[in-house]
C-alpha positions in Angstrom: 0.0 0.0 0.0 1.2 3.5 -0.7 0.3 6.9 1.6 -2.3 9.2 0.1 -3.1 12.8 0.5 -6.8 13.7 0.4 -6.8 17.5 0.6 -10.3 19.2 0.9 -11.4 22.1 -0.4 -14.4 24.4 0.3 -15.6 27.6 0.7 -14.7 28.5 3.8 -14.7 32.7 4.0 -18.4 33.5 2.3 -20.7 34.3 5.3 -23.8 33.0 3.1 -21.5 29.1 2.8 -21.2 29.0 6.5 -23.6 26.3 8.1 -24.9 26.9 10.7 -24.1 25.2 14.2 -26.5 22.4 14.0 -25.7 21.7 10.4 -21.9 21.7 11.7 -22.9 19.2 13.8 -24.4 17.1 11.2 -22.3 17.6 8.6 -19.0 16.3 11.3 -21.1 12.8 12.7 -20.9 12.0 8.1 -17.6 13.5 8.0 -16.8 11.2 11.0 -18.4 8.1 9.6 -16.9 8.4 6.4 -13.1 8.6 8.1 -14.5 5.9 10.7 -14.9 3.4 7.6 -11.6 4.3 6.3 -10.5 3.7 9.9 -12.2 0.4 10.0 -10.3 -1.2 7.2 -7.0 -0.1 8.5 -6.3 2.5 5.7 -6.8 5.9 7.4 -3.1 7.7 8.6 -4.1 10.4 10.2 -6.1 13.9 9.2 -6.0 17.6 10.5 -8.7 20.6 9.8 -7.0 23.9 9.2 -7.2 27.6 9.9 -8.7 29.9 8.0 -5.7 32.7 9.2 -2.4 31.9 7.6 -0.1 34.2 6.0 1.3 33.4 2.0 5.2 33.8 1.9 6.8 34.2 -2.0 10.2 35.1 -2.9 11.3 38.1 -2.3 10.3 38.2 1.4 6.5 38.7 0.1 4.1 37.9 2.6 0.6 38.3 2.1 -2.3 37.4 4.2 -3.9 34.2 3.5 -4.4 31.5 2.4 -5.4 32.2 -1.3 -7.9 35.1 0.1 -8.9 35.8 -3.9 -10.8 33.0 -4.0 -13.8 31.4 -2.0 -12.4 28.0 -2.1 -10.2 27.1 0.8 -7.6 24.5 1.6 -10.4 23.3 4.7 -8.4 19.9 5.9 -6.7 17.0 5.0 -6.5 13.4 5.7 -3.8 10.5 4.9 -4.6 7.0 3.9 -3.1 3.8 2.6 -4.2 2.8 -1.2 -2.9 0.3 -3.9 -2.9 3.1 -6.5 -3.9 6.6 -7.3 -7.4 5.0 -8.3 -8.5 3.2 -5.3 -7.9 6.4 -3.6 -9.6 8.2 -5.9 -13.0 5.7 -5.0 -11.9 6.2 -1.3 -11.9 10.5 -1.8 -15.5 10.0 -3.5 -17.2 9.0 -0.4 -15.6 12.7 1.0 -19.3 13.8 2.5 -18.2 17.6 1.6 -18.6 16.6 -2.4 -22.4 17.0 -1.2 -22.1 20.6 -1.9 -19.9 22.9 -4.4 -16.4 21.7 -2.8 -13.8 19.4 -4.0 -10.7 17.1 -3.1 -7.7 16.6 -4.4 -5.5 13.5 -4.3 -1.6 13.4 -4.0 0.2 10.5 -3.6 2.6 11.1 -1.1 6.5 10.6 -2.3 9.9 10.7 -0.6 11.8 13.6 0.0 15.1 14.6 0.6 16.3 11.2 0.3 13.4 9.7 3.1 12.2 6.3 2.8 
């Protein structure tokens, strides 16, 4: 098996997007069934939401509030899994409960760096 990257993206800064705390509440118990399942077949790594406050650095010692303000859609969270191949994570990343509304992942298969395993 080989380590995944599911990165999610939604809008996370449009007042209008923001559910409300019920809906939050909902919305986490599918989020947290999904990743249970993934759990239960021994092929979820680990995961982390994000903040929406982050600063943008680019050469130059240009730093810009962020992340990617210009746009709605926000790097949200992440998780890490274990998959044969870029397409079996794919079918794990469809079953992301935050493709129910105008959002989308991305997946990354996650390769060695700097001469790491």
């Amino acid at each position: 098996m080989e380590e995944y990257l599911i990165l999610m993206r939604l809008d996370l800064i449009t007042k209008e997007a923001q559910p409300s705390p019920e809906q939050m509440q909902e919305y986490m118990k599918i989020y947290n069934d999904w990743v249970g399942s993934i759990a239960a077949q021994n092929r979820y790594i680990g995961g982390k939401g994000l903040s929406t406050e982050g600063k943008v650095i680019r050469s130059k010692d240009m730093i810009t509030d962020g992340p990617y303000a210009e746009i709605k859609e926000s790097l949200a969270g992440f998780i890490m899994i274990k998959a044969r191949d870029l397409d079996d994570a794919v079918n794990i990343a469809k079953g992301c409960p935050i493709l129910e509304g105008d959002n989308s992942v991305e997946v990354r298969k996650v390769v060695a760096v700097h001469g790491e395993g």
